[in-house]
ROSE-4610 file (N, C-alpha, C; in Angstrom, 1 decimal, always signed):
// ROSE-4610
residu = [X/X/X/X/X/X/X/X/X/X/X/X/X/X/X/X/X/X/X/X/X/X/X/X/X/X/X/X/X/X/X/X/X/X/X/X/X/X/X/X/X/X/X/X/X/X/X/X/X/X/X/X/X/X/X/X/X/X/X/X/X/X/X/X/X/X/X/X/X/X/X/X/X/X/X/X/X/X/X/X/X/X/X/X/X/X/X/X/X/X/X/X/X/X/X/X/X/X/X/X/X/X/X/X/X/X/X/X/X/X/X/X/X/X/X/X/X/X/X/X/X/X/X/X/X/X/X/X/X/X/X/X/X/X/X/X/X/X/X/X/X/X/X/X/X/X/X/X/X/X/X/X/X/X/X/X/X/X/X/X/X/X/X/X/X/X/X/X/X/X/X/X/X/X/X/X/X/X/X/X/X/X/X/X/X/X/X/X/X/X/X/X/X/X/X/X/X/X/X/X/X/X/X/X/X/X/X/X/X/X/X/X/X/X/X/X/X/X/X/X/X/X/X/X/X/X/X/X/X/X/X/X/X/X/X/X/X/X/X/X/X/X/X/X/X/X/X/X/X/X/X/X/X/X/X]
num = [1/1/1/2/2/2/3/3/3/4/4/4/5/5/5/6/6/6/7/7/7/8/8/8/9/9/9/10/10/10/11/11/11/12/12/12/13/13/13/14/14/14/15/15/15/16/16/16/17/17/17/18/18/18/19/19/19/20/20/20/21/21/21/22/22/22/23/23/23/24/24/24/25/25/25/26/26/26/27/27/27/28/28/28/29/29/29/30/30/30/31/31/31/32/32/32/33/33/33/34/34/34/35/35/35/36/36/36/37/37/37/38/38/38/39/39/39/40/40/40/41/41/41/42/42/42/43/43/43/44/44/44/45/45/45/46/46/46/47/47/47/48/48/48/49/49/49/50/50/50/51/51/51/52/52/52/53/53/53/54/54/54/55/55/55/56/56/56/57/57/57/58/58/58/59/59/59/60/60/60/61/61/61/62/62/62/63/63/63/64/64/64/65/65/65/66/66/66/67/67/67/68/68/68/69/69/69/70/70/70/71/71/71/72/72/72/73/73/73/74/74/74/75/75/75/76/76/76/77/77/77/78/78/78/79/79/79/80/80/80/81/81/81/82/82/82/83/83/83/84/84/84/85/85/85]
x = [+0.8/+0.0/+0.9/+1.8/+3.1/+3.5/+4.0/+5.0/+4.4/+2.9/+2.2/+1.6/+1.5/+1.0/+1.6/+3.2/+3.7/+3.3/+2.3/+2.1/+0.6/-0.1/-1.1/-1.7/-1.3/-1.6/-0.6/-2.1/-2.0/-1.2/-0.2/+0.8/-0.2/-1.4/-1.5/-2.7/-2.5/-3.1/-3.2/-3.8/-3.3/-3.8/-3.0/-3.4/-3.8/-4.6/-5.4/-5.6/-5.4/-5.9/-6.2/-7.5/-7.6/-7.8/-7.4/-7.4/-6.2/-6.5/-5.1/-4.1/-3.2/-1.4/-1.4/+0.2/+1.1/+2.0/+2.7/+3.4/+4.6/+5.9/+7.3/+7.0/+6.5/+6.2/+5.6/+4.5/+3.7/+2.5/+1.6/-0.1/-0.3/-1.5/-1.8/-2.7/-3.3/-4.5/-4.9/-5.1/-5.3/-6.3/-7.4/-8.1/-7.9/-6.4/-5.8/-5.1/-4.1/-3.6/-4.4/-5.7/-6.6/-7.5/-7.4/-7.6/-6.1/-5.6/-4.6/-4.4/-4.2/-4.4/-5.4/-6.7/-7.9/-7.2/-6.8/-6.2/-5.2/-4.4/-3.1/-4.0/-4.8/-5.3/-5.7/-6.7/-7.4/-6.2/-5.2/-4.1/-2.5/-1.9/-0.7/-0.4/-0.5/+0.1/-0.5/-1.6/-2.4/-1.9/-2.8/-2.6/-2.1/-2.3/-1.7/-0.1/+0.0/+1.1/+1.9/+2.8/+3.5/+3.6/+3.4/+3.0/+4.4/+5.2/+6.8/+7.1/+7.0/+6.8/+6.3/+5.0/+4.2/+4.7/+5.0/+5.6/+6.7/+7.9/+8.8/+8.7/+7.6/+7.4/+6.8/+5.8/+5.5/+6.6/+7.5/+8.6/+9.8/+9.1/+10.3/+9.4/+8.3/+7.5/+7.8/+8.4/+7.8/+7.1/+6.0/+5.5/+5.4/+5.0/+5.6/+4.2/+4.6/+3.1/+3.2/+1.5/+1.3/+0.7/-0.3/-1.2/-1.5/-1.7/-2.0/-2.9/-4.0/-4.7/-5.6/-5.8/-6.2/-7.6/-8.4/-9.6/-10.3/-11.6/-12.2/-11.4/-11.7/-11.7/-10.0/-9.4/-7.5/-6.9/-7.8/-7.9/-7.6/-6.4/-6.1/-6.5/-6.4/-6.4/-4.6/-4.2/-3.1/-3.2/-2.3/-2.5/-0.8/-1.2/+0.7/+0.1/+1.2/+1.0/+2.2/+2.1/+3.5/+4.6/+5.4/+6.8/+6.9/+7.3/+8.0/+9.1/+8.8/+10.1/+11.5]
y = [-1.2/+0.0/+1.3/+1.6/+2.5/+2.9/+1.9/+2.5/+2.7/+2.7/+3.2/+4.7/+5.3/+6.4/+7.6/+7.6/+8.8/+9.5/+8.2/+8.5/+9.1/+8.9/+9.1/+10.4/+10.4/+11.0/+12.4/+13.9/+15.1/+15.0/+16.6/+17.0/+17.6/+18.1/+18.6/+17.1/+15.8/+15.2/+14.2/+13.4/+13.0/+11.7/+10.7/+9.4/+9.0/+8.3/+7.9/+6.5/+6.0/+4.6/+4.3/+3.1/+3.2/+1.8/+1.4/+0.1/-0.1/-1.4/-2.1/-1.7/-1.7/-1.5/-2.2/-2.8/-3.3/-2.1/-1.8/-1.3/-1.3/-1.0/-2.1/-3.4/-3.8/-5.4/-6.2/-5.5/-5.9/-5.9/-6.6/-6.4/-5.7/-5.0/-3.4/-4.6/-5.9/-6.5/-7.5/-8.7/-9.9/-10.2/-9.1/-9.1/-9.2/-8.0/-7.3/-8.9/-9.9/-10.7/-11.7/-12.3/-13.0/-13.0/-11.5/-11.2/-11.3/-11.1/-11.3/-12.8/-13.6/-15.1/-15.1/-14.8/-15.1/-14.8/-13.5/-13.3/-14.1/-13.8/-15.2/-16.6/-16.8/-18.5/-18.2/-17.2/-17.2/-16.7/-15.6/-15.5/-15.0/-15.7/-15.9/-15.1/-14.0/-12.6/-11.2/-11.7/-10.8/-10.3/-10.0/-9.6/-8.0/-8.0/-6.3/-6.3/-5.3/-4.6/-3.9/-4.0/-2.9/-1.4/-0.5/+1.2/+1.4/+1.0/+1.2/+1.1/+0.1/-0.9/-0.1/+0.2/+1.1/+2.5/+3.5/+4.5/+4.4/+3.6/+2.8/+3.4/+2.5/+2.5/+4.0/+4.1/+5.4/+7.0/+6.6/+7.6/+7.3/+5.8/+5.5/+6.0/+6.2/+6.9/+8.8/+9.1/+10.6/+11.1/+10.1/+11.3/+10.6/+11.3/+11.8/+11.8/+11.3/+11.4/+12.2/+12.9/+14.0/+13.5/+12.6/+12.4/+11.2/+10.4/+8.9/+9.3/+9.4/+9.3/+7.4/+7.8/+6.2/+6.5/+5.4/+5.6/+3.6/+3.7/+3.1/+1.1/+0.2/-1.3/-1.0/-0.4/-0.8/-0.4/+0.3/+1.0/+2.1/+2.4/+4.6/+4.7/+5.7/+6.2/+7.1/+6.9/+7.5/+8.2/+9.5/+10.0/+10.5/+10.5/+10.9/+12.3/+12.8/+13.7/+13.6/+14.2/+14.4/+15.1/+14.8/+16.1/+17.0/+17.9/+19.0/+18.7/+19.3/+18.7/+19.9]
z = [+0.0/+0.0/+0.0/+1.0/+0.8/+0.0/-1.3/-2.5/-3.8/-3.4/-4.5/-4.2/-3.1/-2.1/-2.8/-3.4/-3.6/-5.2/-6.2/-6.9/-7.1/-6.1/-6.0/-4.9/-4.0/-3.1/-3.6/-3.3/-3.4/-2.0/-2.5/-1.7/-0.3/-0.1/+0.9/+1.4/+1.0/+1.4/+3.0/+3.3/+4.8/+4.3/+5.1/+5.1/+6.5/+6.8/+8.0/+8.0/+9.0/+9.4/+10.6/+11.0/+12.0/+12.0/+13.7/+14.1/+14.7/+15.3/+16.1/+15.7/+16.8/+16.2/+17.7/+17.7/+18.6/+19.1/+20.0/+20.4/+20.7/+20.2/+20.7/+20.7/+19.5/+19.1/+20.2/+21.0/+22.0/+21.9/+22.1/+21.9/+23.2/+22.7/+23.7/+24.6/+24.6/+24.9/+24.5/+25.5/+25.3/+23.9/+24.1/+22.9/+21.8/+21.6/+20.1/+19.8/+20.8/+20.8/+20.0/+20.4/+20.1/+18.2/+18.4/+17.1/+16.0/+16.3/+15.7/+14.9/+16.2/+15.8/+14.9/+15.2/+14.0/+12.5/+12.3/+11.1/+10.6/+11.2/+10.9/+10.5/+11.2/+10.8/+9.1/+9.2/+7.3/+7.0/+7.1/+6.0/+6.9/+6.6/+7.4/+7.0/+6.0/+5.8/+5.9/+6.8/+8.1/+9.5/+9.7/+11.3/+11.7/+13.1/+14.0/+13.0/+12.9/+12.8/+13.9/+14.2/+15.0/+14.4/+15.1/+15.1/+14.4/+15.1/+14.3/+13.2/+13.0/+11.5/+10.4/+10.6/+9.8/+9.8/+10.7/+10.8/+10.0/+10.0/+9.1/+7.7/+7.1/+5.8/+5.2/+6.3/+6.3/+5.5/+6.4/+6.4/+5.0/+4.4/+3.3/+2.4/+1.9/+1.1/+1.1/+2.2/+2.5/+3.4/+4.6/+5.2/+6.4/+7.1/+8.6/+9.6/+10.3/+11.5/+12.0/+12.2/+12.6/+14.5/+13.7/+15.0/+15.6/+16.5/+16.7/+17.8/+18.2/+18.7/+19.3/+20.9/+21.1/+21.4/+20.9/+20.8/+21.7/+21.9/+22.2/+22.2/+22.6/+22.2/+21.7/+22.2/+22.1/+20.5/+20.2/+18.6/+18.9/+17.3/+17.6/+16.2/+16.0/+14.8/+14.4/+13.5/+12.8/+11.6/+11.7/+10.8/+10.1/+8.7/+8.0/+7.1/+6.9/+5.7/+5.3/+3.9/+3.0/+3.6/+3.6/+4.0/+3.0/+3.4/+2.7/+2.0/+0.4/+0.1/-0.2]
């Protein structure tokens, strides 16, 4: 999803996602844990991501987190926008 983002996405645009993330390659919650497995079982190339990880790729495309907000059931929402270039 990442390395197609720089061709697509307007310069004053924002990317947002919301849902689980791991923390320091930690589940925030027995629950987030649990779910996780579920995904892994239908596709072993599923599952929580770590916040890092994604921030990571995030930053090899160009943009930069603005906001991470934690929200409700162990869910945040994140947000990137483009760097300045």
């Amino acid at each position: 999803m990442f390395a197609g983002l720089p061709a697509v996405m307007a310069p004053d645009a924002l990317l947002v996602v919301y849902g689980p993330f791991n923390r320091d390659g930690q589940f925030t919650s027995q629950s987030n844990r649990a779910f996780d497995t579920m995904l892994r079982e239908r596709d072993a190339a599923s599952g929580i991501r770590d916040a890092e990880a994604v921030d990571a790729l995030a930053a090899s495309v160009g943009l930069q987190l603005l906001d991470d907000v934690a929200l409700p059931a162990n869910n945040c929402c994140r947000v990137w926008s483009r760097q300045s270039r």
